[in-house]
C-alpha positions as CSV (number, residue, x, y, z in Angstrom):
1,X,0.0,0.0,0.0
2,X,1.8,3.4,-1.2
3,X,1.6,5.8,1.3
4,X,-0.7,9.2,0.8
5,X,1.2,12.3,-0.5
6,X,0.7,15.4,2.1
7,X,1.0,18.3,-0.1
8,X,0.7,20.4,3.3
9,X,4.1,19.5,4.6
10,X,5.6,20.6,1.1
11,X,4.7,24.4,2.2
12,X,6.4,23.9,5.9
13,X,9.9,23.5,3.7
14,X,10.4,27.5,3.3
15,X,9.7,27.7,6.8
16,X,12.0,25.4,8.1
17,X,14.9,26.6,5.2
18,X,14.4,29.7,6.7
19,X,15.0,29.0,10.8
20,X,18.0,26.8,9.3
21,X,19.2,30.1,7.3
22,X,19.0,32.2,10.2
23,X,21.0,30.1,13.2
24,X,23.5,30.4,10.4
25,X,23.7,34.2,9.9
26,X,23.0,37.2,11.4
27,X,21.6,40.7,10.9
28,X,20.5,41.6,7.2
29,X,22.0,38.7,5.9
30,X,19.6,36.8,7.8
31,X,16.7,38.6,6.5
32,X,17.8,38.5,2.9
33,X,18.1,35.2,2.9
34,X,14.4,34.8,4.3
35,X,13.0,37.2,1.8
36,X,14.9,34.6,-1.1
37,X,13.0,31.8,0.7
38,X,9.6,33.5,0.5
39,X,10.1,35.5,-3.1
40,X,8.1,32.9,-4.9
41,X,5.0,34.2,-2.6
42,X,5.4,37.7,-2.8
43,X,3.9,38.7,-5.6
44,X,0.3,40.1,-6.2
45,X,-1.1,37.2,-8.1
46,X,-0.3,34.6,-5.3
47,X,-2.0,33.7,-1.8
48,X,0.8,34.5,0.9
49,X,1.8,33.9,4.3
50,X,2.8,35.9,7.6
51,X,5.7,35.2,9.2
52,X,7.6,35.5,12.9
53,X,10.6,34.1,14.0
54,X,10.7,34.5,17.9
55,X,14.2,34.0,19.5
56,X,14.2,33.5,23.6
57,X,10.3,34.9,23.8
58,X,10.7,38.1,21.4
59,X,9.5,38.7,17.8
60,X,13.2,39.1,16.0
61,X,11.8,39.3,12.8
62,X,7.9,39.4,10.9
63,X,7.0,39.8,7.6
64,X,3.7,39.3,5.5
65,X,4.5,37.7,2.3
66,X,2.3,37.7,-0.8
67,X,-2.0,38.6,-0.6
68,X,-4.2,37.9,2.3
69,X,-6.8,37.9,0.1
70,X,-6.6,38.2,-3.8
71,X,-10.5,39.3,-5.0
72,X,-10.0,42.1,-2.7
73,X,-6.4,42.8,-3.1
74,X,-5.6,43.1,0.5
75,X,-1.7,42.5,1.1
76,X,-0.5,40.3,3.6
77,X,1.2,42.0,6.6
78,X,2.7,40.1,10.4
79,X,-0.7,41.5,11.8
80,X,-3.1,39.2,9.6
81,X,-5.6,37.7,11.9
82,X,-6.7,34.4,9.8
83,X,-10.0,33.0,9.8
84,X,-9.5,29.2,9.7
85,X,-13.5,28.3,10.0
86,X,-13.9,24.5,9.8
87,X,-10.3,23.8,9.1
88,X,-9.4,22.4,12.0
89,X,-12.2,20.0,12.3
90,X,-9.9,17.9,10.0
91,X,-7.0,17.7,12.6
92,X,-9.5,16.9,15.4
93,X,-11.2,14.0,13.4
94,X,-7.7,12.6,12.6
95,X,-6.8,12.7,16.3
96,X,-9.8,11.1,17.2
97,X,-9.4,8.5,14.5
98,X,-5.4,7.7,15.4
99,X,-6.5,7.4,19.1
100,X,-9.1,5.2,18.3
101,X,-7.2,2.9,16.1
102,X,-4.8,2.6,19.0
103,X,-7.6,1.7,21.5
104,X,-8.7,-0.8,19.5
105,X,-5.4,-2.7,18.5
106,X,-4.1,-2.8,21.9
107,X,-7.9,-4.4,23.1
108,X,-7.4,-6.8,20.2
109,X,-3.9,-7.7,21.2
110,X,-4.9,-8.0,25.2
111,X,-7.5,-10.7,23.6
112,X,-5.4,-12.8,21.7
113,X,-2.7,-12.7,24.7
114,X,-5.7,-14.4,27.1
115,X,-6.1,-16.9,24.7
């Protein structure tokens, strides 16, 4: 059984280039490097993203990236407050459904081990 793509984790990559790019310089360099990683979503014809990178509790660097919402034109910015709706009903059902597969095997196994 081939295992199901996740398309979602793809997007964390720029993130996670970008904390790696900045333990490894400092100042400007830093957020040059970060604004390389997030070019390809900066433009006004692509959904964006807000970012924050917090170092020992403080904010040491945000920037919104690309359009918070293209029909209306309204830019991205650090401040966007994002209306997930029903999104996270997803997460919860997996949870729910993990947790339940667990439950399950391990009362199948007890079973078999009285046997």
């Amino acid at each position: 059984m081939s295992r199901p793509r996740r398309p979602f984790l793809r997007a964390w990559i720029p993130v996670l280039l970008a904390f790696l790019s900045m333990s490894l310089f400092a100042g400007d360099e830093i957020t040059d490097k970060v604004d390389k990683v997030f070019a390809p979503w900066d433009t006004t014809t692509t959904p964006g993203c807000a970012l924050a990178v917090v170092r020992d509790g403080r904010i040491i660097y945000e920037r919104g990236y690309g359009m918070a919402k293209l029909e209306d034109g309204i830019v991205m910015t650090p401040d966007k407050i994002f209306d997930i709706g029903s999104v996270s009903k997803q997460f919860t059902a997996a949870c729910v459904a993990t947790n339940t597969a667990r439950t399950f095997t391990a009362r199948v196994r007890s079973r078999s081990a009285r046997r």
